[in-house]
C-alpha positions in Angstrom: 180.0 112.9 61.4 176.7 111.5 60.8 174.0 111.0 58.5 170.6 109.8 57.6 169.8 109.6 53.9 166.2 109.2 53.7 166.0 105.9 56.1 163.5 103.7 55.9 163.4 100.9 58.3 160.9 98.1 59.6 161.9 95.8 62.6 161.4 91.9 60.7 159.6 90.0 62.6 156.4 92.0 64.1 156.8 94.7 60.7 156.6 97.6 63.3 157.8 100.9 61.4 160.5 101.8 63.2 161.4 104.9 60.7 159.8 106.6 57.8 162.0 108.9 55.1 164.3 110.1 58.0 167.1 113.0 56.9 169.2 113.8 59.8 172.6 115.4 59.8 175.0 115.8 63.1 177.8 117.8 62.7 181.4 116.6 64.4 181.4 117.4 68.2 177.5 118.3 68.3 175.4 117.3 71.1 171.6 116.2 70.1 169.2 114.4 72.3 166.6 112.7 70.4 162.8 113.3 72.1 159.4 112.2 71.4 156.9 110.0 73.1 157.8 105.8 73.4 158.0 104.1 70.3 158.5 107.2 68.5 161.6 106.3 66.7 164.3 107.8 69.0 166.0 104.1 70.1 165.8 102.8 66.5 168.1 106.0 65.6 170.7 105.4 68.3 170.6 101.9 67.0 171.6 102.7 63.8 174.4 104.7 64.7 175.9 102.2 66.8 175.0 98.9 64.1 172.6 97.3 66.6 170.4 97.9 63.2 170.9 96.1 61.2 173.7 94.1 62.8 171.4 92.3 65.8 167.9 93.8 65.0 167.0 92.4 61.3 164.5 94.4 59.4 163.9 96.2 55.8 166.5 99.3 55.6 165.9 101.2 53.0 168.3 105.0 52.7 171.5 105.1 53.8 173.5 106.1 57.6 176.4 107.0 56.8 179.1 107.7 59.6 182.2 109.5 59.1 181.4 109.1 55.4 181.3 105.1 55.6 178.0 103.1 54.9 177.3 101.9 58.9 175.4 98.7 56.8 179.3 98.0 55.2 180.9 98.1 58.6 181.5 95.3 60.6 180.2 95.2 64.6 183.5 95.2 65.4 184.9 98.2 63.2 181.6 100.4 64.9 182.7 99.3 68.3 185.9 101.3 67.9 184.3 104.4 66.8 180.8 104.3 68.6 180.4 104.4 72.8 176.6 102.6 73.6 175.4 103.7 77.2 172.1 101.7 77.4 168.9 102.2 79.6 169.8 99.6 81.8 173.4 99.0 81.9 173.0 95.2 83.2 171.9 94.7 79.7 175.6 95.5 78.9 177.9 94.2 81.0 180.0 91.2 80.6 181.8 91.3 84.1 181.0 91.1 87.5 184.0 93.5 88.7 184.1 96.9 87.8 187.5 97.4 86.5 187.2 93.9 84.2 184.3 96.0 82.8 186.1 98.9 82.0 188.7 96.7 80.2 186.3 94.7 78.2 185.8 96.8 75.5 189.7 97.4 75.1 190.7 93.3 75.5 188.4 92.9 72.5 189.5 95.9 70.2 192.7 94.0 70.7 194.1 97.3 72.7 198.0 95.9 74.6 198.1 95.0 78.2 199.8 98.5 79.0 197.2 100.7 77.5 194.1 99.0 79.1 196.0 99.9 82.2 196.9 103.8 81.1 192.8 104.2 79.7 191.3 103.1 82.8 193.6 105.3 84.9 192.6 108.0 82.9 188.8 107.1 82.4 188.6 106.7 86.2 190.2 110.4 86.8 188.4 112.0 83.4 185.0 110.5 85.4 185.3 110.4 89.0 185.5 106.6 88.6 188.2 106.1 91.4 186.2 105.3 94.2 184.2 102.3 91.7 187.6 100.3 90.9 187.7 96.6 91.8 184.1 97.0 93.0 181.3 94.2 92.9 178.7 95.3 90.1 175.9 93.5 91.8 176.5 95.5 94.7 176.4 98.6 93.1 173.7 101.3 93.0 171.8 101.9 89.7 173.9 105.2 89.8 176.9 103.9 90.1 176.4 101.1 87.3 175.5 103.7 84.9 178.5 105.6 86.0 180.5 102.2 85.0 178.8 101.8 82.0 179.9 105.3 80.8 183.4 104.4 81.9 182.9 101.6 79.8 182.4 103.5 76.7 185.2 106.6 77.8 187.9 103.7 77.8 187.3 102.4 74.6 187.7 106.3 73.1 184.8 106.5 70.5 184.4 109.5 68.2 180.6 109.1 69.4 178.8 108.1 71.7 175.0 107.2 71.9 173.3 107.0 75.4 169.8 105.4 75.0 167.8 106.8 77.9 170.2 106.7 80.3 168.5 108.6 83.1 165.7 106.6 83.8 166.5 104.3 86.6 169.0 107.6 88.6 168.2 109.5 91.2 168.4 113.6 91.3 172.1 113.5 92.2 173.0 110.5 90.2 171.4 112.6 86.9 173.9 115.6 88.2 176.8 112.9 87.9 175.8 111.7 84.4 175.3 115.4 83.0 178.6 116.0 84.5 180.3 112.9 82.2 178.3 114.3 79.3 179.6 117.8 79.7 183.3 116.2 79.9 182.5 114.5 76.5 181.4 117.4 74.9 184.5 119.4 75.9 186.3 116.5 74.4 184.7 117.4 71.5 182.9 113.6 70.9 179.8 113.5 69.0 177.2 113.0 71.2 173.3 111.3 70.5 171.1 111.0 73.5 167.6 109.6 72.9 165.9 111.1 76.4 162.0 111.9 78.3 163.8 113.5 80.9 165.3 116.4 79.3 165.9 119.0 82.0 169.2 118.2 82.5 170.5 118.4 79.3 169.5 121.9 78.2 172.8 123.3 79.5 174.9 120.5 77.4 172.5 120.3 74.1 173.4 122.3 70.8 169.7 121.0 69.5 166.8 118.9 70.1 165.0 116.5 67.8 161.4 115.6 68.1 160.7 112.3 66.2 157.0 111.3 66.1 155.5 108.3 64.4 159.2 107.4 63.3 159.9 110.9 61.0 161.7 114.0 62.4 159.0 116.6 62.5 160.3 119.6 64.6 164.1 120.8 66.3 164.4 123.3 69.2 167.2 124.9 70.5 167.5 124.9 74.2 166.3 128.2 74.7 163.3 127.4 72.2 162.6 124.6 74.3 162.6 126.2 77.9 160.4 128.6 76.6 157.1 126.2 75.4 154.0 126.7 77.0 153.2 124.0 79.1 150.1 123.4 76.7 152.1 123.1 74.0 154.6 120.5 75.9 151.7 118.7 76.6 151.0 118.7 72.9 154.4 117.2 72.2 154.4 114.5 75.0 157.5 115.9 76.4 158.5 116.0 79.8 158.8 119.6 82.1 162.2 121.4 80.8 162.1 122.7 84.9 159.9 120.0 86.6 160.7 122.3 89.7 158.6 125.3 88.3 155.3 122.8 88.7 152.8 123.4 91.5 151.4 120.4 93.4 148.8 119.0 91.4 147.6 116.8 93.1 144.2 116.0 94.8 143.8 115.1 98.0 143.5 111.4 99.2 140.2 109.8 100.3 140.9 111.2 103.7 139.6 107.7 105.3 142.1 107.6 108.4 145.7 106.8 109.6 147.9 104.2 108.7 150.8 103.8 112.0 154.2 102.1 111.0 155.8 100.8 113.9 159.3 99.2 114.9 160.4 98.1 111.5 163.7 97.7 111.5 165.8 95.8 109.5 169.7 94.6 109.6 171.6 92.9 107.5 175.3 91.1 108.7 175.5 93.6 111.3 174.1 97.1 109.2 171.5 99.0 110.1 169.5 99.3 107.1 166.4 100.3 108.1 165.1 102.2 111.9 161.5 103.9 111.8 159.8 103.7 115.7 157.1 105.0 114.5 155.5 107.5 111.7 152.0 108.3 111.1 151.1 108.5 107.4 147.4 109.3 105.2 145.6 106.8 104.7 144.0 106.9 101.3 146.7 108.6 99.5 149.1 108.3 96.9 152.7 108.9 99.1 155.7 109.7 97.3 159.2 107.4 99.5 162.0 109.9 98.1 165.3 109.7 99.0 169.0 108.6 96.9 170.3 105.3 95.7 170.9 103.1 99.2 168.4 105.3 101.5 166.0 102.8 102.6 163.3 103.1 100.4 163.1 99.7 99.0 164.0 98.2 102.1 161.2 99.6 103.7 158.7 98.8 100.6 159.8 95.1 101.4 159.3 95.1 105.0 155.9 96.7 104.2 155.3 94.0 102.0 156.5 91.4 104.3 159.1 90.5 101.7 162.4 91.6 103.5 163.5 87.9 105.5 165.3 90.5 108.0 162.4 93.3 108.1 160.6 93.1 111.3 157.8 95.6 112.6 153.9 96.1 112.4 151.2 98.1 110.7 148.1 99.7 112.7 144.7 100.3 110.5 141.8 101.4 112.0 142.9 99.8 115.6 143.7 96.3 114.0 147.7 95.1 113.8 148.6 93.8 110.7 152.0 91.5 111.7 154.3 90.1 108.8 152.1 86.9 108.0 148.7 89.0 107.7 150.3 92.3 105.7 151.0 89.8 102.5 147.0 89.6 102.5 146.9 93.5 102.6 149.6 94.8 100.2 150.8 93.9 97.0 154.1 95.5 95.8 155.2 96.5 91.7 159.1 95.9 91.7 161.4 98.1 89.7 162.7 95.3 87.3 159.5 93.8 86.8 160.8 90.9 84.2 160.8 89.0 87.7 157.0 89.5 88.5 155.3 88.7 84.8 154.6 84.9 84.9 151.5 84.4 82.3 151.1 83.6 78.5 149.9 86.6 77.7 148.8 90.1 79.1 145.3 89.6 79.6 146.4 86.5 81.4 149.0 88.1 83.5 145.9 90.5 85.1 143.2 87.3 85.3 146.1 85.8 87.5 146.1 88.3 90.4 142.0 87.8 90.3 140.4 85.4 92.7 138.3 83.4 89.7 135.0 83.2 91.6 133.1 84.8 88.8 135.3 84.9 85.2 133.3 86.5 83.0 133.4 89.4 85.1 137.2 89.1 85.6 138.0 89.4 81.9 135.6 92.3 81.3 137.6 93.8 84.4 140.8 93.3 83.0 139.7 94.4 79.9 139.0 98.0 81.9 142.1 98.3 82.9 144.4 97.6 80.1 142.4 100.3 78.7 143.1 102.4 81.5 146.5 101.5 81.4 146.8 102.4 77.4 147.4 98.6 76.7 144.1 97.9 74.7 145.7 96.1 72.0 148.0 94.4 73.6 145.7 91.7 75.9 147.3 88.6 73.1 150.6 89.7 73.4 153.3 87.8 75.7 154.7 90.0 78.3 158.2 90.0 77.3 157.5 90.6 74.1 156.4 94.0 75.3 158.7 96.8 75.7 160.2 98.3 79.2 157.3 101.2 79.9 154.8 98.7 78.5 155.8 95.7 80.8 156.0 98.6 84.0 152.2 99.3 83.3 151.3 95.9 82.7 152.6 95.1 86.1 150.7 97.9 87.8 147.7 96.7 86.3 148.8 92.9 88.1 148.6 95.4 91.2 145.2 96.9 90.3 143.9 93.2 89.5 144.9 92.3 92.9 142.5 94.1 94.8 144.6 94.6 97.8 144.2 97.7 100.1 147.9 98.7 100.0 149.8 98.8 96.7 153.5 99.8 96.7 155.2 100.7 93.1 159.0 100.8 92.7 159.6 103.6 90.2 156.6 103.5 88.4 157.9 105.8 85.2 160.9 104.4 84.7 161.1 104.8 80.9 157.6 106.2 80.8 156.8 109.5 78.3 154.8 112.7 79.1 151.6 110.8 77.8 152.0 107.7 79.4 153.9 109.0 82.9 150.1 111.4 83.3 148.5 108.0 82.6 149.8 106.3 85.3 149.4 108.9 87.4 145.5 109.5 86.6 144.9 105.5 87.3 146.6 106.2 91.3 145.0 108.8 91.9 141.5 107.0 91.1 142.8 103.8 92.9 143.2 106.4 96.2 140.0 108.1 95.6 138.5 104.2 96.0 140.3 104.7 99.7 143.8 102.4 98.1 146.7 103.9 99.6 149.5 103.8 97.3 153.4 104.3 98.7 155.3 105.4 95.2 159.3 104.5 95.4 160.4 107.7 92.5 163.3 109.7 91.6 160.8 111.2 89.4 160.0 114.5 90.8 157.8 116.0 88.0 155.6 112.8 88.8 155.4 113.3 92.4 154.2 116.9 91.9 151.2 115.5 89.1 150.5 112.7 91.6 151.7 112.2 95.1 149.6 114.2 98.0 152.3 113.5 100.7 156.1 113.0 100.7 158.4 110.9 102.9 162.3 111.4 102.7 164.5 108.9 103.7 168.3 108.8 104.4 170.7 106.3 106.0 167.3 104.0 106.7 165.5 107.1 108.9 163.0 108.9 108.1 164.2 112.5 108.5 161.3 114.6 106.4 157.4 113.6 106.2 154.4 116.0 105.2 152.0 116.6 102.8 153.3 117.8 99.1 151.9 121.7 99.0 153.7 124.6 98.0 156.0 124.4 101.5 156.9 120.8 100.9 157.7 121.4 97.8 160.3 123.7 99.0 161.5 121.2 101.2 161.7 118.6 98.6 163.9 120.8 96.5 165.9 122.1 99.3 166.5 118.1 100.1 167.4 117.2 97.0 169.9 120.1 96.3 
């Protein structure tokens, strides 16, 4: 169904080798996820399949993709979006609607697909799925589960022979990765040709036939799924791939700088009459990196606001040390890392984007400091570069660092690894644990549990805006954890 004839490719205008002499073949109805660290090569493959390359992203192509025995650089965009489904990262990037069932008939209403059908596909997409309960629903008041649910409706109505799904788990909770494998196991029945470029691999070795590592833009090794479950963790390590079983991981972390208590009290928030947030009181570490777990809607970025003193309907107060921070004081004391961080980075350039969150007194010593931590944050290289010229895990650290440069006692970080590899994910996790060492206390919003187990020395669950679990992350919270999440 698809192949790669010694494909050579360089994105046009930085000259970043996206591919070097790449071979691939994928047989009709196979299922291959694409792995390897960030920046590897794994998107610029799925974008070849569907003509994003070299349709939208110019560049040198050099070799031949050929799919279904046509020349993808002959076919038009809108012959490809026929045959080839896209489920992107973030599905905002790909929606045209703001109503879920104008979504699903997008795709069709440009194919040129009659009135009747549009209405017969979704039907059928939305039972196929378990879309019924999303019809006629507001996108921008959808969880990031359910827009990736949509987005894979999306690409079910427009019946592709393939479909490519470009990291599509990174912004899903636990249960919301159980729905997606779900959809991909119904497209493999179907018997589509599936290519998933993915870090988080775990669940996909029940649905995979192989797995490609890509390094440095070549294909250098293939596992089966039994191969891969059975790499030492040295040897993933090695790789830069994520846990196959993140559960089989012992707490790893160290414990916090043990300085003292941080109380929570009254925060409550409500919104038009709901209840989105009720915690009379909980006693957490200070000086410790604490994992706020929980699904899609539980509270946990609610309560990161109020924290922050950002939620207009948050009220409550935190207790240090016998001093009460109210709402006014508490945006002196923390500092929060949002999950779409494209609304935080303001500067010309990295290295300016850290010297902003410093106080200026003394700037020679500023830029050597934020020197030391784009270094830290592996972004040495990058200080000249504008940050939305980045890419997604490189803007995520750049913005941590902004947190880091700030110099606040409390730092909250909204899904930290989203899009993060092995390599970079252990990173990130070696900088908080330093930062909590220095007596920072650090509240991590993750659906990331093989980070919370490298990283996190306590655990709060959420649900329904209550706290209903809260202790530290050893080898009996651990159990808890998984028994929570199952």
């Amino acid at each position: 169904m698809i192949e790669f004839r010694n494909v050579t490719f360089t994105y046009g205008e930085e000259s970043v080798r996206g591919l070097q002499d790449v071979s691939l073949h994928i047989q009709r109805g196979e299922t291959v996820v694409l792995c390897g660290e960030s920046g590897s090569g794994k998107s610029t493959l799925t974008r070849l399949i569907n003509g994003l390359v070299p349709h939208f992203y110019e560049g040198d192509l050099e070799g031949d993709v050929l799919l279904d025995g046509r020349r993808i650089s002959d076919m038009q965009l809108y012959e490809l979006a026929g045959y080839v489904g896209s489920v992107l990262q973030n599905p905002r990037t790909q929606f045209y609607n703001v109503e879920s069932t104008a979504e699903l008939a997008f795709g069709c209403e440009n194919l040129g697909v009659p009135a009747e059908q549009i209405e017969q596909r979704i039907t059928r997409t939305a039972g196929r799925l378990a879309l019924k309960g999303l019809l006629d629903r507001d996108l921008f008041e959808m969880s990031g589960g359910e827009k990736q649910l949509i987005a894979c409706g999306s690409a079910d109505t427009i019946q592709p022979e393939v479909v490519v799904l470009d990291e599509p788990s990174s912004n899903l909770d636990l249960p919301a990765i159980r729905d997606l494998a779900a959809v991909v196991q119904r497209w493999r029945d179907d018997g589509k040709t599936l290519v998933i470029a993915e870090h988080r691999l775990f669940y996909l070795l029940d649905v995979a036939d192989r797995f490609v590592y890509v390094k440095d833009g070549r294909i250098e090794r293939e596992f089966a799924p039994e191969e891969l479950r059975e790499l030492a963790p040295e040897t993933l390590a090695a790789l830069g791939l994520r846990a196959p079983d993140p559960w089989r991981l012992r707490p790893a972390a160290d414990a916090g700088s043990g300085t003292g208590t941080i109380r929570v009290k009254a925060f409550e928030c409500v919104t038009k009459g709901h209840e989105r947030l009720s915690i009379p009181e909980l006693a957490l570490p200070r000086g410790e990196v604490i994992a706020m777990l929980g699904r899609n809607g539980a509270g946990k970025t609610t309560f990161a606001r109020t924290l922050c003193a950002l939620e207009r309907s948050g009220r409550g107060e935190v207790e240090i040390d016998g001093v009460v921070y109210g709402a006014r004081k508490r945006r002196g004391l923390a500092y929060m890392v949002m999950q779409d961080v494209n609304h935080q980075l303001f500067a010309e350039d990295a290295i300016d984007e850290l010297l902003l969150s410093m106080d200026g007194v003394d700037p020679d010593a500023d830029a050597a400091r934020a020197d030391e931590i784009l270094r830290s944050l592996d972004l040495d290289g990058k200080a000249d570069r504008h940050p939305m010229s980045l890419s997604g895990g490189e803007k995520q650290r750049l913005a941590i660092g902004g947190a880091i440069a700030a110099g606040r006692e409390i730092l909250v970080l909204d899904e930290p690894t989203s899009g993060l590899d092995y390599r970079r994910m252990i990173g990130v996790a070696g900088v908080l644990r330093a930062m909590s060492a220095k007596g920072r206390t650090l509240f991590v919003i993750t659906h990331d549990i093989e980070f919370v187990l490298r990283c996190c020395g306590y655990a709060v669950c959420l649900a329904g805006g209550r706290v209903v679990h809260s202790s530290r992350v050893d080898e009996a919270g651990v159990r808890y954890l998984r028994e929570f999440f199952r």
